[in-house]
MDAnalysis code that builds the backbone (N, CA, C; Angstrom):
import MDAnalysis as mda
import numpy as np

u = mda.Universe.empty(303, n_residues=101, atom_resindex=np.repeat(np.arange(101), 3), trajectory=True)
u.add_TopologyAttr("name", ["N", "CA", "C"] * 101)
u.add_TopologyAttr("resid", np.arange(1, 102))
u.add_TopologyAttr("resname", ["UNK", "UNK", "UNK", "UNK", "UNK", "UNK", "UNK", "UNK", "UNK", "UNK", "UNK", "UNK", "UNK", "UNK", "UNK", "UNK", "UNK", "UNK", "UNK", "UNK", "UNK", "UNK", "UNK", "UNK", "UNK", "UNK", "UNK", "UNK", "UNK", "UNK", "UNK", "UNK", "UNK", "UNK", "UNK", "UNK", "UNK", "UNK", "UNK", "UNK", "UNK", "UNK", "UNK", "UNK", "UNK", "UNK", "UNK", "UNK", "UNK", "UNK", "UNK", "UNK", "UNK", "UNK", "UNK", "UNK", "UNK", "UNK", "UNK", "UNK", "UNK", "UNK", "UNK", "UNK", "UNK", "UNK", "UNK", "UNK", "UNK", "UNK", "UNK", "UNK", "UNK", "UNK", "UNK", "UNK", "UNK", "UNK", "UNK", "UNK", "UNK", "UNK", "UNK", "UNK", "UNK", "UNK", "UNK", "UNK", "UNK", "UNK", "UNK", "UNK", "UNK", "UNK", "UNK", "UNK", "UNK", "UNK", "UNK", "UNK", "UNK"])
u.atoms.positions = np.array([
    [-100.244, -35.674, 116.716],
    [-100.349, -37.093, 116.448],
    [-100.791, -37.790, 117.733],
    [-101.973, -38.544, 117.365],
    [-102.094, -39.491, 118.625],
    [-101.487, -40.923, 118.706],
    [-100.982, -41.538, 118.100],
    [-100.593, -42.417, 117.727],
    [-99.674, -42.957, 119.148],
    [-99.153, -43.938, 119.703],
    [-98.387, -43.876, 120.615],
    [-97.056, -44.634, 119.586],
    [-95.835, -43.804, 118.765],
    [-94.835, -44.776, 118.577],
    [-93.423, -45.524, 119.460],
    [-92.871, -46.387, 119.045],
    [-91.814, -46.699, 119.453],
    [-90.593, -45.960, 119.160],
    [-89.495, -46.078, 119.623],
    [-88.251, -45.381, 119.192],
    [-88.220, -45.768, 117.945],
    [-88.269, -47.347, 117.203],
    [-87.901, -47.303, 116.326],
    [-88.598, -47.085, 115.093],
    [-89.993, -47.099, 115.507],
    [-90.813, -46.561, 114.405],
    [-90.558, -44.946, 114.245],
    [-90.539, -44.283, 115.166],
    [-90.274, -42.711, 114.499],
    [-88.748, -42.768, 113.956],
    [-87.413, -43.222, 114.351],
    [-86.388, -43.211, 113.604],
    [-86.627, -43.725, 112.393],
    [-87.725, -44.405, 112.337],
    [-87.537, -45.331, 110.474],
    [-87.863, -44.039, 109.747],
    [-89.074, -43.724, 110.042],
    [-89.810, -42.447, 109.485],
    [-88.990, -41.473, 109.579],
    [-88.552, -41.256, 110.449],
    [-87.443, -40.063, 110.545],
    [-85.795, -40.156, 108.949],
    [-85.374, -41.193, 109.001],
    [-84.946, -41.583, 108.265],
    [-85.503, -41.899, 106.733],
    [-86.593, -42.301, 106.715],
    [-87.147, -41.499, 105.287],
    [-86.580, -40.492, 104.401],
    [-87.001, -39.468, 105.337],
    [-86.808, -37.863, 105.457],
    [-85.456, -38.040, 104.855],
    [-84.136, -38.510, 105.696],
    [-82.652, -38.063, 105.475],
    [-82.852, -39.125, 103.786],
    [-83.281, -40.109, 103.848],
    [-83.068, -40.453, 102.502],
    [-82.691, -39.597, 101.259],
    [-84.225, -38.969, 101.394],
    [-84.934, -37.842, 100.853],
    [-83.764, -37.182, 100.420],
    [-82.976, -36.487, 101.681],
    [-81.721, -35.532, 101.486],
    [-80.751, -35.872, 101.188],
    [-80.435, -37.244, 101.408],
    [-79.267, -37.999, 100.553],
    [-79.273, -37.920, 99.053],
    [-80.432, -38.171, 98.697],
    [-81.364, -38.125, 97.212],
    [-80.655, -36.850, 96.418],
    [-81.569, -35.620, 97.204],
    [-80.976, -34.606, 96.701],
    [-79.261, -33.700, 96.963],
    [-78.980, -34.473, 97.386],
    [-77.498, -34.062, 97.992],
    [-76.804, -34.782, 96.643],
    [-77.030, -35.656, 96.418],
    [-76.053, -36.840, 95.492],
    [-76.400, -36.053, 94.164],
    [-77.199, -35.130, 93.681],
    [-77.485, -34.297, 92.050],
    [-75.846, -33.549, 91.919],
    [-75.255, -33.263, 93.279],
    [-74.066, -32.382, 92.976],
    [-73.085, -33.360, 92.935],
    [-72.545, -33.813, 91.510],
    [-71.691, -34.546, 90.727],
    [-70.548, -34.316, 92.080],
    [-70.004, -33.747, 92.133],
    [-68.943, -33.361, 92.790],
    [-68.598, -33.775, 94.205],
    [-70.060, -33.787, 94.880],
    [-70.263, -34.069, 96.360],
    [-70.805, -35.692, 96.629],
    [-70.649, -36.353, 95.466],
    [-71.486, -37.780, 95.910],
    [-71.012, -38.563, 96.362],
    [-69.415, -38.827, 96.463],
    [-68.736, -39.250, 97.340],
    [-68.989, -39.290, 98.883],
    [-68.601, -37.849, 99.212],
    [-69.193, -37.455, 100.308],
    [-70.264, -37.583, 100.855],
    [-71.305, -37.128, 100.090],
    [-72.583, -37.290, 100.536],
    [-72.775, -38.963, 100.888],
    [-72.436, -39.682, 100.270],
    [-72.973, -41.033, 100.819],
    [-71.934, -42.008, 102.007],
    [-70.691, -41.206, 102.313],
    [-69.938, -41.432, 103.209],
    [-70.794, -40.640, 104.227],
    [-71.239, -39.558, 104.216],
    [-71.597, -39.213, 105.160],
    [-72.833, -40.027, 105.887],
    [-73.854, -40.089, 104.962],
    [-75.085, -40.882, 105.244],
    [-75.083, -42.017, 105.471],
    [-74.037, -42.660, 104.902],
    [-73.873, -44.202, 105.718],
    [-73.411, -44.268, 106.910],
    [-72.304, -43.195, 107.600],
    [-72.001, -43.211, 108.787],
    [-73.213, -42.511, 109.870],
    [-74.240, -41.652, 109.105],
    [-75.266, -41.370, 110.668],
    [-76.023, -42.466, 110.432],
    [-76.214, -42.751, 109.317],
    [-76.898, -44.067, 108.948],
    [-77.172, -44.998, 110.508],
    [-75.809, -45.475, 110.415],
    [-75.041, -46.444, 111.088],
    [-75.377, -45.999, 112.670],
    [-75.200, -44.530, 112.909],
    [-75.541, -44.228, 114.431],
    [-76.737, -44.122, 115.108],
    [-77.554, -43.625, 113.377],
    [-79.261, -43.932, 113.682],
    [-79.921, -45.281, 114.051],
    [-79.116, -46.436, 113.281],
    [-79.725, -47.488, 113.161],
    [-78.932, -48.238, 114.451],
    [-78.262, -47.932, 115.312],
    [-77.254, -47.919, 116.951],
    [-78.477, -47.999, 117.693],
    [-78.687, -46.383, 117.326],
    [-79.889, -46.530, 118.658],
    [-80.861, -47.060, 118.573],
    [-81.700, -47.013, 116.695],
    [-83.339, -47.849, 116.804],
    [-82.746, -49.274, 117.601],
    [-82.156, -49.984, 117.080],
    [-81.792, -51.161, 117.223],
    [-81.821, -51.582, 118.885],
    [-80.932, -50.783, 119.646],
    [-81.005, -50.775, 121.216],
    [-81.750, -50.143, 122.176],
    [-82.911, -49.391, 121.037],
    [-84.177, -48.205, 122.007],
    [-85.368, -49.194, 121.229],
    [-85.272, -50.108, 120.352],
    [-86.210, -50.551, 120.086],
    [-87.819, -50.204, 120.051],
    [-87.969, -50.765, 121.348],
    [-89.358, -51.031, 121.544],
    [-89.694, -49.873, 122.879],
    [-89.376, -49.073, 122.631],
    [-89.438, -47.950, 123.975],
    [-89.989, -47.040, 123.713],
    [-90.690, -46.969, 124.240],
    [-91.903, -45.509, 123.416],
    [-91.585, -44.406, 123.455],
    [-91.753, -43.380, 122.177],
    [-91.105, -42.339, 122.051],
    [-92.081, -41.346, 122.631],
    [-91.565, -39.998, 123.403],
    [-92.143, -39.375, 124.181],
    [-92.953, -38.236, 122.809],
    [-94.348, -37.770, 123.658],
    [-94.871, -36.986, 122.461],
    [-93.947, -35.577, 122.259],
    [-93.289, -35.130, 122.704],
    [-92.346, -34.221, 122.775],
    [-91.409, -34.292, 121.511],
    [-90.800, -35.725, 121.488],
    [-89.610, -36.083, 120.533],
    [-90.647, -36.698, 119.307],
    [-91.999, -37.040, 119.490],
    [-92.664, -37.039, 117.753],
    [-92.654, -35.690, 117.261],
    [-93.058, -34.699, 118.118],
    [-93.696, -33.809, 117.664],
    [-92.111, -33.052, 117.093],
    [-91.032, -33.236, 117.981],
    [-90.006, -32.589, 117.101],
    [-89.199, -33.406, 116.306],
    [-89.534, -34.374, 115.906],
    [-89.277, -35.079, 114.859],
    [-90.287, -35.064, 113.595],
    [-90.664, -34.806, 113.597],
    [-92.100, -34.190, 112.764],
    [-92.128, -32.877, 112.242],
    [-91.422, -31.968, 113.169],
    [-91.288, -30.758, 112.672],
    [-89.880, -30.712, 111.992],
    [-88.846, -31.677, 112.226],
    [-87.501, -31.711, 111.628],
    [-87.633, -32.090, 110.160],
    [-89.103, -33.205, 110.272],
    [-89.439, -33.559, 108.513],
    [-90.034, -32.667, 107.806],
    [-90.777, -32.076, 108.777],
    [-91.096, -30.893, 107.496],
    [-90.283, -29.583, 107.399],
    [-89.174, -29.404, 108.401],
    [-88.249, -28.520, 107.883],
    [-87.497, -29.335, 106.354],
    [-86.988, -30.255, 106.669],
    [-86.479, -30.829, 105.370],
    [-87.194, -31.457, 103.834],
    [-89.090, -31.329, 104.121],
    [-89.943, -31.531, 103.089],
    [-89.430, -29.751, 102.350],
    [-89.022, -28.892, 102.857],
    [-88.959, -27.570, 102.235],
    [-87.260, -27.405, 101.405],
    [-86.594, -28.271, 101.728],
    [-85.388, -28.074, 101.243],
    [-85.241, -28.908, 99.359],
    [-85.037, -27.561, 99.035],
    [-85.196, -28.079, 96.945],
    [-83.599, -27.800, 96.804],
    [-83.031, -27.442, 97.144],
    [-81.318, -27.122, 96.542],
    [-80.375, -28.044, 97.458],
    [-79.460, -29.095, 96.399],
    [-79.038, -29.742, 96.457],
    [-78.167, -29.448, 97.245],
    [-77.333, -28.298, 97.377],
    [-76.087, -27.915, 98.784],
    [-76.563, -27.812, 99.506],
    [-77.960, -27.633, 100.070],
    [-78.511, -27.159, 101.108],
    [-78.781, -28.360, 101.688],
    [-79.325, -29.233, 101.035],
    [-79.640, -30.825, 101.427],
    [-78.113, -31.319, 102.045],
    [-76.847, -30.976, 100.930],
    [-75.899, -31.196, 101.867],
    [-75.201, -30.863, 103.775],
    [-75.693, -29.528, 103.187],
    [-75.655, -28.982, 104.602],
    [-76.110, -29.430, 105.282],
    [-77.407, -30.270, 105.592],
    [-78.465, -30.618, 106.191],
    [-77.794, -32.329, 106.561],
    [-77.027, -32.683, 105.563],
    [-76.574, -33.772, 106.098],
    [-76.020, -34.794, 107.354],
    [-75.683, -33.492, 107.592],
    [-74.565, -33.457, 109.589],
    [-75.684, -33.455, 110.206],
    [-76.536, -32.316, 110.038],
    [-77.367, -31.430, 111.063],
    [-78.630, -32.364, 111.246],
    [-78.858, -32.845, 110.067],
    [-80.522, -33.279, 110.441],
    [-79.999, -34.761, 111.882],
    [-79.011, -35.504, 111.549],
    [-79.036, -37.013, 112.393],
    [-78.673, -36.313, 113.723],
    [-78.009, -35.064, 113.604],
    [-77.652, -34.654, 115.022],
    [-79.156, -34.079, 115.835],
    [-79.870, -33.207, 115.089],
    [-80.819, -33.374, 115.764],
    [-81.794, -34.107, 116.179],
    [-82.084, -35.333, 114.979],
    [-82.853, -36.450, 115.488],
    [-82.432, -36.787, 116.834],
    [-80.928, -37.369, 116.963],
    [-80.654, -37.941, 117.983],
    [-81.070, -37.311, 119.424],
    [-80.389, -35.791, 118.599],
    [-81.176, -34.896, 120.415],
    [-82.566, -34.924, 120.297],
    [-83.014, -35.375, 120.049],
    [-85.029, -35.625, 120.381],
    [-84.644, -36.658, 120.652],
    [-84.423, -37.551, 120.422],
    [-84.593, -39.205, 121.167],
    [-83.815, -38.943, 122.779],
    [-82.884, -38.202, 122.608],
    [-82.270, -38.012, 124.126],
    [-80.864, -38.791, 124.088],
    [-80.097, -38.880, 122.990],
    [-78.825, -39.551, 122.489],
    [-77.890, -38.434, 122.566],
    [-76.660, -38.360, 122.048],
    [-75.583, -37.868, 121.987],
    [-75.352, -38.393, 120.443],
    [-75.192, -36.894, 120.167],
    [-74.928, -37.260, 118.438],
    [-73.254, -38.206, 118.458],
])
């Protein structure tokens, strides 16, 4: 990508993505509770940092592995797996931006 983004433009986009997995996480009747407790709280830690990294340009390092984190999760079709992915995906966003999950 040549594009030069901001922190908070790749977290929006990045967040897409977890939508995505919220989406399919919430099909398991059982887990939708959870699942949306969970996603509202990285929610909340994602939208911490766009909010206070704003306008700070994101290094091509952290597009490019934020980019590859979306298309690890464009491959995920099974709904537990999307769960699993729930914790994991905001923790790694954050370590590309250079945060502390």
């Amino acid at each position: 990508m040549t594009d030069t983004l901001d922190i908070e433009t790749l977290l929006a986009r990045a967040m897409d993505a977890y939508d995505t997995l919220t989406s399919l996480g919430e099909d398991v009747e059982d887990e939708w509770t959870y699942v949306n407790d969970l996603s509202t709280a990285w929610r909340a830690r994602i939208d911490a940092v766009s909010t206070a990294r704003a306008a700070e340009p994101a290094s091509a390092a952290a597009v490019a592995a934020v980019e590859g984190l979306m298309d690890e999760v464009a491959l995920i079709t099974d709904p537990h797996r999307a769960i699993d992915w729930l914790s994991t995906f905001p923790q790694v966003l954050l370590l590309t931006v250079g945060e502390q999950p």
